[in-house]
DOMI-980068 format. One record per residue (C-alpha): residue in one letter; x, y, z. Coordinates in pm, whole numbers, plus 50000, padded with zeros to 5 digits. Layout:
<nodes>
AXYZ ...
</nodes>
This chain:
<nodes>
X541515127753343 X540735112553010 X539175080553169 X536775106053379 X535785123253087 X535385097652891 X533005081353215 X531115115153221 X530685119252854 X528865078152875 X527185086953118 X525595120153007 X524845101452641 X522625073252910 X520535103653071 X520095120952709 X518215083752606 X516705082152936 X515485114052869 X514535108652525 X512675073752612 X510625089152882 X509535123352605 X508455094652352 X506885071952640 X504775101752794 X503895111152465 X502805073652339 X500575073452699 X499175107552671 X495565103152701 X493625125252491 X490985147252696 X488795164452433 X485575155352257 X485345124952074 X484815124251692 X483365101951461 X486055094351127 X484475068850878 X487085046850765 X486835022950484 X489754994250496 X490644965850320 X491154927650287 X494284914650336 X497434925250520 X498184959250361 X495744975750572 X497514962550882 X498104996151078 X494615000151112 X493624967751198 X495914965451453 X495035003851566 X491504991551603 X491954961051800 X494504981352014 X491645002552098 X494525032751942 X492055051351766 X489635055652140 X492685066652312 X493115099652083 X489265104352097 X488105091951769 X485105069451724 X486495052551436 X483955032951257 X485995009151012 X484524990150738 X486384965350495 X486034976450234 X485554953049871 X488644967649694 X490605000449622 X488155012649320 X484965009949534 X486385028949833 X487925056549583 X483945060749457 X482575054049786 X484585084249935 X483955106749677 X479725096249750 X480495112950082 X480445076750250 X483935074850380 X486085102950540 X488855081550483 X489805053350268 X492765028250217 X493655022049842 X496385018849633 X498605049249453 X497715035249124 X493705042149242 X494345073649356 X496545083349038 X493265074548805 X491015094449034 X493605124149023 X493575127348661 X489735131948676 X489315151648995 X491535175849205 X489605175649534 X491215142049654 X494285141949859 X496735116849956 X497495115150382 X500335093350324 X501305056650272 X500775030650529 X502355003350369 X505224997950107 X504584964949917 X507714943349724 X507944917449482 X504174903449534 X502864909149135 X504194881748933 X503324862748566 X502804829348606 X503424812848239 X502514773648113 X506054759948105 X504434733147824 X503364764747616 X506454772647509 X507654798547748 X510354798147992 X512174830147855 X509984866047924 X510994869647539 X508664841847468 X505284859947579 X505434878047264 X502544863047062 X501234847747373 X497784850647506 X498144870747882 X495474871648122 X495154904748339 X493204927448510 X493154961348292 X493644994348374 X495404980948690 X498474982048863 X499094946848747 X498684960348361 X500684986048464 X503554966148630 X503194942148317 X503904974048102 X507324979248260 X508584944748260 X507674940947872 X509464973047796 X512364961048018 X512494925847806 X512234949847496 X509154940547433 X505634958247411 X501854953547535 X501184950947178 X503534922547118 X501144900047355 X498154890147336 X496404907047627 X492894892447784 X490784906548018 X489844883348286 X489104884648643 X490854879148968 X488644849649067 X488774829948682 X492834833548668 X493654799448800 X490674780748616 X491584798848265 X495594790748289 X494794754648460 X492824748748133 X495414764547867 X493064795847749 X495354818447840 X499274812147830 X500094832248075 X498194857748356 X500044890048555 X498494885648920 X499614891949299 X500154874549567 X499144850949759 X496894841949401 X500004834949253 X500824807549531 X497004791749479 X498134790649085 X501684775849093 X500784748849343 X498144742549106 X500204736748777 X503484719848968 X506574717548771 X504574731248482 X504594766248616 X506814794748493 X506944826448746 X508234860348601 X508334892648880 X506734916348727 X507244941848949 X510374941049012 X512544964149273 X510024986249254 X507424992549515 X503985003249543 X502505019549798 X499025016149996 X497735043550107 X495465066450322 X492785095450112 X490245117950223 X488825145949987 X490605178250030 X487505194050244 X488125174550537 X491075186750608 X489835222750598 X487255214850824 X489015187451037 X492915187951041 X493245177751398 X491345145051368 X493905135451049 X496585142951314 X495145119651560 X494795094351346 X498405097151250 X499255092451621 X496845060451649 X498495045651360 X502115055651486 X501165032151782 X500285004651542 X503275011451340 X505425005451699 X503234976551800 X503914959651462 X507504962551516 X507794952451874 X504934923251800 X504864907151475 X503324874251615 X500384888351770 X500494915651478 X499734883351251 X497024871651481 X494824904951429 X495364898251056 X494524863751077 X491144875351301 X490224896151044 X489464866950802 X490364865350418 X493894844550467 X495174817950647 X497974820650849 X500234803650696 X499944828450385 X500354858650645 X503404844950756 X504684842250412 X503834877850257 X504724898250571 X508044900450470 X507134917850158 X504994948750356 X507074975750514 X503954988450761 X505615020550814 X504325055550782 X505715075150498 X505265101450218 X508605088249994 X509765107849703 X509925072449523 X506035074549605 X505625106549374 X507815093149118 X505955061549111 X502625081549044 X503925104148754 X505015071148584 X501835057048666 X499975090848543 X501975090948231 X501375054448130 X497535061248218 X497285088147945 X499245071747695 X496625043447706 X494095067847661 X492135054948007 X491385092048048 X490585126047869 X493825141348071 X497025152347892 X499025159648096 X500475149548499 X499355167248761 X501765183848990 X501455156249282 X502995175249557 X499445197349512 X497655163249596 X499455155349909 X498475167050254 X502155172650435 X500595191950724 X499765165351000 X502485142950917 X505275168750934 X503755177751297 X503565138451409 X506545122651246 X508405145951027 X511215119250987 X509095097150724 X509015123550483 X511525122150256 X509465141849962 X511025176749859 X508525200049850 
</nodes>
């Protein structure tokens, strides 16, 4: 008796899966039937943006009837201003972007994240300079984007070395003059992200010192649109969730060709793909470490003074839970 039960009880768990499998597969092959609508996205370079490359080249976004018409974009600040000019419905950009935005306008909203990145900012130090300790920045000349996330990440790692921003010397230097200034000894030291970092370390050998400034912590790319749109169009935000679901799958089950689209796309070879996609999560989410993240990043923001605000903003206001909590409630993990 207990051997049949225990034969029933199998096999009812195989027809629940069966079951289950077939809801999720005639879901996933659902064609959409009504009119198709235009949504402007602006993307990025790189491999952050990877759910909607690989939505677009899986011809996703056509198969839930949206003309998507996406442009890569130059870099997170241009698509925040180009979205609020009206010439984007939707952008991808980083949480620190949208955090600066947020503390000068309310009207912007956060879809969710469609990428969690790890351990890609690092400080790469001049070994003959002195430094192989973090302790022995202090005095040192830094080289660093500022008022970005890698200022910001550089923040956190001085304060965890007890140290402050004012005990370096900070520059301000570009992306594209990093290697050049730290190859030449101008700066001791610069906070940058992979795969520059790579370029910059091959470049200086055995001379190079690497710090992570970032950390365990993540940061998180993600998808905005100004708070109107989704007033006037929610059901095109939730059909572009269910495009980029498919990507997220197709990601999952396909890394390789994943990596091809990428490599398609132009900006990086492949071999530096390969490398860094261990470091992206290229999952849909709205995590509660994500709102955390911003209020630290708000806070820090005022304390510099890089705005007239005072005070945080309440970021669950700023988030748009609707379409996600109808297409994949699971990947919210936010209390609100």
């Amino acid at each position: 008796m207990k051997t049949y039960i225990r034969k029933m009880s199998i096999l009812a768990t195989i027809i629940l899966v069966c079951i289950g499998g077939f809801f999720i597969w005639a879901w996933q092959s659902k064609k959409y039937s009504g009119p198709v609508e235009k949504i402007r996205i602006a993307g990025a370079v790189g491999i952050v943006p990877a759910l909607v490359d690989v939505a677009r080249d899986q011809g996703y976004f056509k198969e839930f009837g949206l003309d998507a018409e996406v442009t890569l974009g130059k870099n997170g600040v241009t698509n925040m201003q180009d979205l609020l000019a009206g010439t984007f419905d939707v952008i991808a950009t980083a949480d620190f972007v949208f955090v600066k935005q947020s503390l000068a306008t309310s009207d912007i909203r956060i879809l969710g994240s469609i990428d969690a990145v790890s351990n890609v900012i690092k400080i790469v130090a001049r070994k003959d300079h002195a430094i192989d300790t973090p302790g022995d920045l202090k005095g040192k000349k830094v080289g660093v984007i500022v008022d970005s996330s890698a200022e910001f990440f550089l923040s956190e790692f001085l304060t965890f070395n007890n140290l402050k921003l004012t005990d370096i010397n900070k520059v301000s230097v570009q992306q594209s003059d990093m290697e050049n200034l730290l190859a030449a000894g101008t700066v001791d030291a610069v906070v940058i992200w992979r795969p520059v970092v790579d370029k910059i370390v091959k470049r200086l050998g055995a001379n190079a010192v690497v710090f992570d400034a970032q950390g365990s912590q993540q940061y998180y790319f993600t998808l905005v649109s100004q708070s109107e749109l989704l007033k006037t169009r929610p059901a095109v935000i939730e059909r572009l969730w269910k495009a980029l679901l498919l990507a997220e799958e197709f990601i999952k089950n396909n890394p390789a060709a994943a990596q091809k689209i990428i490599y398609n796309k132009g900006g990086n070879d492949s071999t530096v793909i390969s490398d860094l996609w261990p470091t992206n999560s290229f999952a849909i989410s709205l995590d509660q470490s994500l709102v955390l993240l911003m209020e630290d990043e708000a806070r820090w923001a005022i304390e510099k003074k890089l705005t007239v605000a005072t005070t945080i903003p309440n970021y669950l206001n700023f988030i748009y839970f609707d379409a996600l909590e109808k297409i994949k409630p699971e990947a919210i993990t936010i209390t609100h």
